[in-house]
C-alpha positions in Angstrom: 34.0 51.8 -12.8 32.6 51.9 -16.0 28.7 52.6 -16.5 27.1 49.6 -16.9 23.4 47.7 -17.6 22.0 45.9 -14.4 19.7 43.2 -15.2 17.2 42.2 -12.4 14.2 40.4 -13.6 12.6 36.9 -13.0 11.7 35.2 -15.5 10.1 31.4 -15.9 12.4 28.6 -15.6 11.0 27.7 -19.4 11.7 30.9 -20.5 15.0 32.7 -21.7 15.6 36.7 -20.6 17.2 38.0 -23.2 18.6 42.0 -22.5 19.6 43.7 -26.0 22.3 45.6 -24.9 23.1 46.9 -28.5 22.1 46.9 -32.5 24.6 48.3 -34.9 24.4 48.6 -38.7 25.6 45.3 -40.3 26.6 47.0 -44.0 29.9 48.2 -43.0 30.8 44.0 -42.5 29.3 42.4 -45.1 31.6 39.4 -46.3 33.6 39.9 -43.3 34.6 38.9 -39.8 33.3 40.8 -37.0 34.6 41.0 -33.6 31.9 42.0 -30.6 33.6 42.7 -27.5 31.9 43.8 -24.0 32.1 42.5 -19.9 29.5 40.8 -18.4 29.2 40.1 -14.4 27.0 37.3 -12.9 25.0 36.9 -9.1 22.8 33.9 -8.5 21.3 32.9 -11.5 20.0 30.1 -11.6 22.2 28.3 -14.5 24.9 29.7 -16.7 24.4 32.9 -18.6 25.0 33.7 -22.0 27.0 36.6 -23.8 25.0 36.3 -27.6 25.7 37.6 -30.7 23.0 37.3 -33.3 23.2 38.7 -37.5 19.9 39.1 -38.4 17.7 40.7 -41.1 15.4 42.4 -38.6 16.6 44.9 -36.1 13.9 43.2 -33.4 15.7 40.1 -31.7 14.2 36.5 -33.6 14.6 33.3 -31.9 14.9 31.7 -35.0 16.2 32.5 -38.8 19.0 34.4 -37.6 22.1 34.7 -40.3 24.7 33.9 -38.2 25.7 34.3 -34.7 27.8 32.9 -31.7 27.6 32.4 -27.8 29.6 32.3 -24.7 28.4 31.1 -21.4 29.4 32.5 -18.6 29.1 31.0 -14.6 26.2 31.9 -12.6 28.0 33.7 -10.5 31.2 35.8 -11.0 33.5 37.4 -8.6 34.1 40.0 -11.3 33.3 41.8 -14.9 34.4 38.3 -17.4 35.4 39.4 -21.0 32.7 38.2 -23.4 34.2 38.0 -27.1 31.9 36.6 -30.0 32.9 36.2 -33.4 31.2 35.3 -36.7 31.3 36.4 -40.5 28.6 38.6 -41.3 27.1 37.0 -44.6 25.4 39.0 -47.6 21.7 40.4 -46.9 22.2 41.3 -43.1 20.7 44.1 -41.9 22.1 43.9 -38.1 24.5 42.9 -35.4 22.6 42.2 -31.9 24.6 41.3 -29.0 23.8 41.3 -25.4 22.8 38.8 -22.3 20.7 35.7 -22.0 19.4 33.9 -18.9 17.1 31.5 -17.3 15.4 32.3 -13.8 16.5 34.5 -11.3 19.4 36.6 -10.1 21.3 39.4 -11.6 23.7 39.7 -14.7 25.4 43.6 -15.1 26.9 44.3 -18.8 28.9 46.9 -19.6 31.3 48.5 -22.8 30.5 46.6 -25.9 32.7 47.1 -29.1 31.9 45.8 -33.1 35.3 45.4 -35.2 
């Protein structure tokens, strides 16, 4: 199996836990579609998870003012590693490309791979 990112903590029901798995460079896709690709696994959270995708001026994760982005939800509990594909068109004046997991409460999400095309 693949290495991969195992997410653990608790976290208020208000709150989101958001785990960066990656930033990458946004220059080289300026004015263009990007493609991120990576697997996320789910066990007892307590709602859906979320595969994000955020363009962003900042290389720090913002909640708000992001550029562009795009979002997948994924069950709260997966028998397997489920292929999380965002896409969105990196617009002039980004600066990055965040993607990784979101999710409310407890349990455990694993992510793993992660691709930018």
């Amino acid at each position: 199996m693949a290495p991969c990112l195992d997410l653990d903590p608790v976290v208020e029901a208000s709150q989101r836990f958001v785990a960066l798995v990656r930033a990458v460079a946004a220059q080289p896709f300026i004015g263009k579609a990007a493609t991120v690709a990576f697997d996320a696994r789910t066990d007892g959270l307590d709602g859906e998870g979320m595969c994000i995708l955020k363009v962003q001026t900042e290389r720090e994760l913002a909640y708000g003012g992001f550029l562009a982005h795009d979002t997948k939800e994924v069950p709260a509990s997966t028998p397997d590693f489920t292929p999380c594909a965002l896409h969105t068109t990196v617009p002039s004046g980004a600066k990055w490309i965040l993607y990784g997991f979101s999710y409310r409460g407890g349990g455990r999400a694993w992510v793993r791979g992660g691709t930018v095309k």
